[in-house]
C-alpha positions in Angstrom: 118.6 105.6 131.6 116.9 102.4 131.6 113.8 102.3 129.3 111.0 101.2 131.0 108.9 98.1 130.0 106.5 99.8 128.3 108.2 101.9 126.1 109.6 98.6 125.2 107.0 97.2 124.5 105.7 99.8 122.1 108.9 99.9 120.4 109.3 96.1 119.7 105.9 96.2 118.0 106.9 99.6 115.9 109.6 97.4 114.8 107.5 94.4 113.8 105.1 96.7 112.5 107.9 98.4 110.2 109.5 94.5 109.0 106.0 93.1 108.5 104.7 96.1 106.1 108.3 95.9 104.6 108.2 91.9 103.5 104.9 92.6 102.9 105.5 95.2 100.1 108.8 93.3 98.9 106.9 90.2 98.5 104.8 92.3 96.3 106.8 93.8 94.7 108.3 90.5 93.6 105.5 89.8 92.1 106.4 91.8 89.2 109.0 89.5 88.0 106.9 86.9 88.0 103.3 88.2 86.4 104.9 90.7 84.0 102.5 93.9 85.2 103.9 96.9 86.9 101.1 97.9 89.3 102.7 94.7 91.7 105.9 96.8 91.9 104.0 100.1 92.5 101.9 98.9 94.9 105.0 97.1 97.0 106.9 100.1 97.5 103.5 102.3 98.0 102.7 99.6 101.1 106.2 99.8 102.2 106.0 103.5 102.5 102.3 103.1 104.4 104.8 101.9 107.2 106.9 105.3 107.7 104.5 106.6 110.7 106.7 104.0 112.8 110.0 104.5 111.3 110.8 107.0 113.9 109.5 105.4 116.6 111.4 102.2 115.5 115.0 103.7 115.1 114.2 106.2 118.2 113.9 102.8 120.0 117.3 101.2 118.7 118.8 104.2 119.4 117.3 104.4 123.0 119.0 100.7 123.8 122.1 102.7 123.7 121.2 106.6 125.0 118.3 106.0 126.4 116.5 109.0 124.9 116.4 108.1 121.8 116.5 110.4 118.3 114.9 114.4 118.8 111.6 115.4 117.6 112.6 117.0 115.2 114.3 113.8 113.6 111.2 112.1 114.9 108.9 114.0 112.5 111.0 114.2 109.6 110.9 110.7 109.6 107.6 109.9 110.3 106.0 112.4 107.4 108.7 113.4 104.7 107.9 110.8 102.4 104.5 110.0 102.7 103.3 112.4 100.1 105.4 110.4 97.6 104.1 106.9 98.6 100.7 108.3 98.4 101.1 109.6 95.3 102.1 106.2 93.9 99.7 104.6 95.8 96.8 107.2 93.5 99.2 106.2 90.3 98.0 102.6 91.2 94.5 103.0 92.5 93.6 104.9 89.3 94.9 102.3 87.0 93.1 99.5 88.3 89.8 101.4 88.4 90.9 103.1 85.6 90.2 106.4 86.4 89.7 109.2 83.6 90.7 112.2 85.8 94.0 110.9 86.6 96.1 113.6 86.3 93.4 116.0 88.1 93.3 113.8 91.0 97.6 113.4 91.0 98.1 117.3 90.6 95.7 118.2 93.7 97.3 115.6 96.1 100.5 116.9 95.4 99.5 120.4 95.8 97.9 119.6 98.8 100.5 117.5 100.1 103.1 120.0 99.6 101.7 122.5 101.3 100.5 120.7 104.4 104.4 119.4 104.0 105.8 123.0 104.0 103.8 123.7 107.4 104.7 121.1 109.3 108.6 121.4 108.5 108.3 125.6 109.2 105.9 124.9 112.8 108.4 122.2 113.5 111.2 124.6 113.8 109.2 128.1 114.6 106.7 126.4 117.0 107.6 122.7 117.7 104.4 121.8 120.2 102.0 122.4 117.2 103.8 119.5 115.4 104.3 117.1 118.1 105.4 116.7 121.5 107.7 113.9 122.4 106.3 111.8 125.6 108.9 108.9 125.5 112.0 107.7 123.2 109.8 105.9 121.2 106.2 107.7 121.0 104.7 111.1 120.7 101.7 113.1 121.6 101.0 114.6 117.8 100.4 118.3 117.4 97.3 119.4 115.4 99.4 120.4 112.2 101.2 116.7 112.1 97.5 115.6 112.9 95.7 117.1 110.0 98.7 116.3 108.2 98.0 112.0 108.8 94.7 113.0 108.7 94.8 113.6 105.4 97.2 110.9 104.3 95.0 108.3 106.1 91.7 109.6 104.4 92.8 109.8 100.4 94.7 106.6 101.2 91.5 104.3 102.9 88.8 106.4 100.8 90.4 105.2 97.2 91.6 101.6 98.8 88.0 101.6 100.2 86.4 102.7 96.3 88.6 99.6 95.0 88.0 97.1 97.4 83.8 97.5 97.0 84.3 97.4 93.4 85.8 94.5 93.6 83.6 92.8 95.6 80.8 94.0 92.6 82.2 92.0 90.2 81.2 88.6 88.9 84.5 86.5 89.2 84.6 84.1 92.2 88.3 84.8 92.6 87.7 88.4 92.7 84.7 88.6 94.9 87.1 86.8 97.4 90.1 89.4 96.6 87.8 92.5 97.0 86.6 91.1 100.9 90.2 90.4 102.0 90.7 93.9 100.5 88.4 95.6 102.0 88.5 93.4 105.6 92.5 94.7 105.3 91.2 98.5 104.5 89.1 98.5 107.7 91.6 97.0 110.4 94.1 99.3 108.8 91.6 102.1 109.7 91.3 100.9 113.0 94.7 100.5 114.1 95.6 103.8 112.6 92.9 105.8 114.2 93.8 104.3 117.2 97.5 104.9 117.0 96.5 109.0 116.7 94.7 108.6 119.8 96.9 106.4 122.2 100.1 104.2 121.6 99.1 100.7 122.4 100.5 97.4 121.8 97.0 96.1 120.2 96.7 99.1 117.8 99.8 97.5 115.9 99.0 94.1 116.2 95.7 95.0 114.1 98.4 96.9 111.6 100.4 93.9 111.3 97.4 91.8 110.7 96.2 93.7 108.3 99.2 94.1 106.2 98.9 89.6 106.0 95.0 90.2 104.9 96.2 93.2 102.2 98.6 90.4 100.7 96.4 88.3 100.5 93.7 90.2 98.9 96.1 91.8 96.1 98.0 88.5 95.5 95.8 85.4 96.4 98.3 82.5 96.6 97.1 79.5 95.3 96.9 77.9 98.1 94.6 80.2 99.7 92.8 80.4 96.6 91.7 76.7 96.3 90.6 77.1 99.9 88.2 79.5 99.2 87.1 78.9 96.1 86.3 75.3 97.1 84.3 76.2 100.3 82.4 78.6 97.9 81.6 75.3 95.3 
């Protein structure tokens, strides 16, 4: 069967969506070897892993070029929420070490309590009572039930609320450099928020070309390359 334009559409931009947030989080995870401080190498593979909502619909895609249909939805949800728990869990690991959080370990244990149980509902609905996980409306895209929903729901919210915390106390700081960080930061934070939400609502080309545009403003924020560093910080003189 011949995939239609617009399914290939979507799926091209899944793809770029995926690569982008994957160089992304290698290039920051590079870092590491370089600066000497672990929280680059944490946070690399914790933005890496903010990309696995599209791995499904990426690989259903390349495997639609050839079948046409594309992976199940079973398959389709595995991959798009097995993991997340885990890369938000590092992501917390480095959130509460650069605000240097006292209740650490209180705020680790509940996520993964959470997380596992809101994991162990959507694997048992997926195989007792598939429509309440997700319904699959084309090889590359589906219409999310309301347990994968409050599922990314909740992902999305302890992810953007402690990236959101960081980014404004940033911006509360005195350094010039790190005024700058903190605004990339939390610009990055909001257009992540919007493509996201969007994405829940309806597949759209646009919703993941604000994702991909906010994975370039995130790396900018947490790394500031010189170059764009002297930019700023000379307009600001």
């Amino acid at each position: 069967m011949a995939l239609s334009e617009i399914i290939i559409i979507n799926g091209v931009f899944s793809l770029l969506v995926v690569i982008v947030f994957i160089v992304v989080g290698v290039q920051l995870a590079l870092q590491y070897r370089k600066r000497k401080e672990k929280v680059y190498l944490q946070t690399g593979i914790a933005w890496i892993g903010v990309s696995e909502p599209w791995w499904p619909s990426s690989i259903s895609f390349l495997v639609a070029l050839f079948n046409g249909t594309g992976i199940n939805i079973e398959l389709y949800m595995i991959l798009n929420n097995a993991f997340l728990p885990i890369f938000l869990t590092l992501w917390l690991i480095v959130m509460c070490q650069l605000m240097n959080i006292k209740k650490k370990f209180l705020i680790l244990i509940l996520n993964i309590a959470i997380s596992a149980v809101l994991e162990i509902l959507m694997l048992y609905f997926l195989f007792t009572n598939t429509p309440l996980v997700g319904t699959k409306l084309t090889p590359v895209d589906i219409d999310f039930g309301p347990i994968a929903a409050i599922f990314l729901l909740y992902i999305l919210l302890v992810f953007l609320v402690f990236g959101f915390i960081f980014a404004i106390k940033t911006l509360k700081l005195d350094d010039l450099e790190t005024k700058i960080r903190g605004k990339f930061l939390l610009i990055a934070f909001i257009l992540y928020l919007i493509g996201a939400i969007l994405e829940l609502i309806i597949t759209f080309p646009q919703n993941r070309i604000i994702l991909l545009v906010s994975a370039v403003i995130f790396y900018i924020g947490f790394v500031m390359p010189e170059k764009i560093k002297k930019i700023f910080i000379k307009s600001k003189k």
